[in-house]
C-alpha positions in Angstrom: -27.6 -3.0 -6.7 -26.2 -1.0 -4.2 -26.0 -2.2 -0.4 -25.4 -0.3 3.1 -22.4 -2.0 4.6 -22.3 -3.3 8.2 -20.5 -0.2 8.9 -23.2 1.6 7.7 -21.2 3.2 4.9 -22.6 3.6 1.5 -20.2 3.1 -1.1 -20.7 4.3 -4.5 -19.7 1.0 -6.7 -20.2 3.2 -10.1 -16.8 5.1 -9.4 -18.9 7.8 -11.6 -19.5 11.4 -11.3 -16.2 14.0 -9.6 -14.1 12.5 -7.6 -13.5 16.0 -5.4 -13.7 19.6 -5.4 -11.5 20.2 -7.8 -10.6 17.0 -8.5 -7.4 16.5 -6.6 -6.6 13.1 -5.3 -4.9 14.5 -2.3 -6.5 16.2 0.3 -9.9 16.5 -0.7 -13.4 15.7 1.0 -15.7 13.5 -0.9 -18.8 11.1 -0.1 -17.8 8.1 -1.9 -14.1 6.4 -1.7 -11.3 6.9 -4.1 -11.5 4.2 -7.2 -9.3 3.0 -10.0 -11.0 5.6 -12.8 -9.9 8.7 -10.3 -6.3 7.2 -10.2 -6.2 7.3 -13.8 -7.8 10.7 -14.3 -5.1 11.9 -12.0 -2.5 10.4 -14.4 -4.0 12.2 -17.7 -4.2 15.5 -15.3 -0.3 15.2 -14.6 -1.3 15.1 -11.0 1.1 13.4 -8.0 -0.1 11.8 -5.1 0.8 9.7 -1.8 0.1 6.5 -0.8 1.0 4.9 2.5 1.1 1.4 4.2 -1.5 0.8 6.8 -2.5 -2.4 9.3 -4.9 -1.3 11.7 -8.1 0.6 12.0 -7.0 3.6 14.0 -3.7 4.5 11.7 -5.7 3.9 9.0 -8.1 6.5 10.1 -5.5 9.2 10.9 -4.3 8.8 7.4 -7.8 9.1 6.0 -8.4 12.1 7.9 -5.1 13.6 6.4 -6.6 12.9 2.9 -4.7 10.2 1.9 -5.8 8.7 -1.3 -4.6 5.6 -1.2 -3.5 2.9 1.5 -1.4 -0.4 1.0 -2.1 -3.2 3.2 1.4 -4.4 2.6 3.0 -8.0 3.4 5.4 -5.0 4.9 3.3 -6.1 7.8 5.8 -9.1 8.3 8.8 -6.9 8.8 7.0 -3.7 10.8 3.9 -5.4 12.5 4.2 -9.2 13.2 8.0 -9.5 13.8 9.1 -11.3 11.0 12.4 -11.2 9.5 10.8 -11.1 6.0 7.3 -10.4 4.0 7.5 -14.2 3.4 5.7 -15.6 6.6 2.9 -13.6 5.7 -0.5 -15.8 5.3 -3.6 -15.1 3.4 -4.9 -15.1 7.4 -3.0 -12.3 8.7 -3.3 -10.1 5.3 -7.2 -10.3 5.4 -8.0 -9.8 8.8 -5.5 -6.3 9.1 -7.1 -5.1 5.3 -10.6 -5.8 6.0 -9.7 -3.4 9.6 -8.4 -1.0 7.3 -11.6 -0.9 5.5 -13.6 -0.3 8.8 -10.7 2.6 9.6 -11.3 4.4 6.6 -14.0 6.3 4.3 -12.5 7.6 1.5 -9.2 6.0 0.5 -8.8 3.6 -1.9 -7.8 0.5 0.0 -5.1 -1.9 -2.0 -4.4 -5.7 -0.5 -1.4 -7.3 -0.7 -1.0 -10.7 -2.3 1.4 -12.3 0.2 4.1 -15.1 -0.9 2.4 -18.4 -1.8 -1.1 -16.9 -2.7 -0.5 -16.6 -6.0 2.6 -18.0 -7.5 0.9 -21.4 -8.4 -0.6 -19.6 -11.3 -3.9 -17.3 -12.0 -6.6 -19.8 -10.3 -4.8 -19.5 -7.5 -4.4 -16.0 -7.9 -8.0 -15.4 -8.5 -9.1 -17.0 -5.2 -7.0 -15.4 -3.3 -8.0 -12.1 -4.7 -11.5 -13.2 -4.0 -11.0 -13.4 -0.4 -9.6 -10.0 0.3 -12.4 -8.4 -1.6 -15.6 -10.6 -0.2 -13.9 -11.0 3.4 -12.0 -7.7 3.6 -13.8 -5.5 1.2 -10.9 -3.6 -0.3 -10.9 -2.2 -3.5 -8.1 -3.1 -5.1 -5.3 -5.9 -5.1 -1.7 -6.1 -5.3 1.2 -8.6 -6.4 4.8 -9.1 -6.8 6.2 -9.8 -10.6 6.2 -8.5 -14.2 6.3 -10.9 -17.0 6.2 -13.9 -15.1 2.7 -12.3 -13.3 1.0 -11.2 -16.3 -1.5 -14.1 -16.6 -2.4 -13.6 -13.1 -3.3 -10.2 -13.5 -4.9 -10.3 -16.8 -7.1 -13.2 -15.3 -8.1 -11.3 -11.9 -8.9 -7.7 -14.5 -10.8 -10.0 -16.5 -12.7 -11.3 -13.3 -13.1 -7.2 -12.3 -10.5 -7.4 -9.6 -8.3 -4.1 -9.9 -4.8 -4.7 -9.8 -1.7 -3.0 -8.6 1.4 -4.7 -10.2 4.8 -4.5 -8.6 8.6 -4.6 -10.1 12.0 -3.9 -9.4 12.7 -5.1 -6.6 10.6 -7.5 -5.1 10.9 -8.1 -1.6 8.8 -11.7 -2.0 11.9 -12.6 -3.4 14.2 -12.2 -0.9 15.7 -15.5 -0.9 16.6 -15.2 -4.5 18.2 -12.1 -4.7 20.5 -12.7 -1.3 19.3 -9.4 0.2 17.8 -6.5 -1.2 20.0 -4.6 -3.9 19.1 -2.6 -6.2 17.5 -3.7 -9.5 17.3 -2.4 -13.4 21.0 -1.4 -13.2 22.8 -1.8 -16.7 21.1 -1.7 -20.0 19.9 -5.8 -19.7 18.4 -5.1 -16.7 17.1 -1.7 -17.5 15.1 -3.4 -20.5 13.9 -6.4 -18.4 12.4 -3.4 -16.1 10.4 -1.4 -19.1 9.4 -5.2 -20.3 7.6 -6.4 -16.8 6.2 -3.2 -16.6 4.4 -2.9 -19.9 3.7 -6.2 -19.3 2.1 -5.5 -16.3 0.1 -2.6 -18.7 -1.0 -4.7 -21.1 -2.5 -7.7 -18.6 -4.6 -4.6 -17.2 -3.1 -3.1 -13.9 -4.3 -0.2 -13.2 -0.6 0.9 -11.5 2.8 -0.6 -10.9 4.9 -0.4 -8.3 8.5 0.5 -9.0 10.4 -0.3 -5.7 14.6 0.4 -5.7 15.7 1.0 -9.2 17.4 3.9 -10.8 16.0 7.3 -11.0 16.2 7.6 -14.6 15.2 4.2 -14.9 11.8 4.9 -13.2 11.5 7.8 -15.4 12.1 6.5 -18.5 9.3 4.0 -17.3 6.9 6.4 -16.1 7.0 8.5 -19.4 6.2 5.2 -21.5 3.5 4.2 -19.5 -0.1 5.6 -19.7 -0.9 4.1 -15.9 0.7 5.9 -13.2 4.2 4.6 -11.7 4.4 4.5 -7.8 7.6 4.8 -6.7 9.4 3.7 -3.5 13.2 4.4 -3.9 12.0 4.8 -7.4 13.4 9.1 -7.6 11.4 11.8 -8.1 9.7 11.5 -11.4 6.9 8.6 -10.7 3.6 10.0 -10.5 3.1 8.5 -6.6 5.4 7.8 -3.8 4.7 5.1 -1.4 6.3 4.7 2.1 5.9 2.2 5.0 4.4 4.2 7.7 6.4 3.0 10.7 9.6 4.2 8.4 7.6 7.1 7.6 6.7 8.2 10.9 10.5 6.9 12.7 8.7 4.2 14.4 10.9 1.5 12.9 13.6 0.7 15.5 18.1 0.4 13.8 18.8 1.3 10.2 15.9 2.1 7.8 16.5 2.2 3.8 18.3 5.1 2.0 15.7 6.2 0.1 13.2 6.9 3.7 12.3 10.2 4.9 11.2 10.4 8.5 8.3 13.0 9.1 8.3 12.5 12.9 10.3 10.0 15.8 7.4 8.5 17.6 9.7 5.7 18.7 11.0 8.4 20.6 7.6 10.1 21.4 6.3 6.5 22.3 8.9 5.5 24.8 8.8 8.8 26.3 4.8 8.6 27.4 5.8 4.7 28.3 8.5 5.9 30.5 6.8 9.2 32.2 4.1 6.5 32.6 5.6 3.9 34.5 7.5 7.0 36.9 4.2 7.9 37.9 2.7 4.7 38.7 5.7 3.7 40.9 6.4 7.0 42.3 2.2 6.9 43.2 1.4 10.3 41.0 -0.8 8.2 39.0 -3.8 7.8 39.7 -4.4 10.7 41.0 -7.6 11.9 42.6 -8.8 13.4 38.8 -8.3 9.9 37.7 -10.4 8.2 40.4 -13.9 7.0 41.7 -15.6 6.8 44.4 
């Protein structure tokens, strides 16, 4: 049964028929939102395609206006939106409320929530509530958590349910405590195998994608060749078949030292505190309001 949402959007639930003119992830106009069958036809087609971290209903819409196929509501939220030191803090709360105004923001991009620290570690009932909430209360389309092998019950329990599932290995940033930092993971041959295990793992319980965050270029390749889901990369090299990037790193919003891997597109720290400061010169020196800006 299909329903008009409160937004007054109606969503097409099948995920049948083209995705786009001409089928491209990236860039293209469409009626419905992007789903978990187009992600995969854009594996068999070879295609690569961004995907970007959003928190908030206006970004959110920039980046659906740009085409962008796909949009993270990260526990990155912690770090770049909420002040934390860490992804850990992050409740079930915050993630829910920021995803379900990244639904409202958008029209067309598939819209992925994060699992935060604590939601699901206790094992797949927990998992599978917590998955619950984000799609009934938030109404995103997809999920995503933290772990390979250790998360595989989880995910094969939430695909069974018909919860999509984004996996996510390497390095984990959940795990912060445990690793002493955030260095970089599947280095050696041991490691290197422990990577290609979580990940097929992660294939086998039913994700429809996996995240491969800071490893070893020709790790991540090697990976991305034996898997038939698509790899998303985030200091991952060149060869996964999507990139992800926080936007504030993206965009050279985050403030000090950002990671290696990062490429800024624009400085709107810079941009921002420019308007801020030509703002507050007007208003003291009296140029603002000025008589354009004014009733009477």
């Amino acid at each position: 049964m299909t329903h008009v949402s409160p937004a007054g959007k109606q969503p097409d639930s099948s995920g049948t028929g083209p995705p786009e003119a001409g089928k491209a992830l990236y860039g293209g106009k469409g009626s419905r939102r992007i789903t978990v069958r187009d992600i995969a036809a854009a594996k068999e087609r070879g295609e690569k395609w961004p995907m970007l971290t959003a928190y908030d209903a206006m970004t959110a819409s920039v980046f659906d206006e740009a085409g962008i196929p796909v949009m993270l509501v990260g526990d990155s939220m912690g770090n770049c939106h909420l002040g934390y030191e860490s992804t850990v803090p992050v409740t079930m709360d915050e993630i829910t409320i920021l995803s379900a105004a990244v639904v409202r923001g958008t029209k067309r991009a598939l819209i992925v929530g994060d699992l935060p620290f604590g939601s699901f570690q206790e094992g797949p009932v927990q998992a599978l509530r917590s998955a619950t909430r984000l799609l009934k209360e938030a109404g995103v389309g997809a999920v995503k958590l933290e772990g390979g092998e250790r998360s595989a019950h989880q995910i094969e329990l939430l695909v069974q349910s018909g919860i999509p599932v984004m996996a996510h290995v390497g390095l984990t940033p959940q795990s912060v405590n445990a690793y002493g930092g955030y260095p970089v993971q599947g280095r050696g041959e041991e490691a290197a195998q422990q990577l290609l295990r979580d990940a097929k793992a992660v294939q086998d319980a039913g994700a429809f994608a996996v995240v491969l965050e800071t490893v070893p270029a020709e790790v991540a390749a090697e990976v991305t060749h034996s898997l038939h889901i698509p790899t998303v990369g985030i200091g991952a090299g060149p060869d996964c078949d999507a990139q992800v990037l926080v936007w504030t790193d993206m965009a050279g919003l985050t403030g000090g030292r950002v990671p290696r891997f990062v490429k800024q597109y624009a400085q709107l720290r810079q941009t921002l505190g420019d308007a801020a400061r030509a703002f507050a010169e007007d208003v003291v020196g009296g140029a603002y309001p000025a008589a354009e800006h004014t009733f009477h």
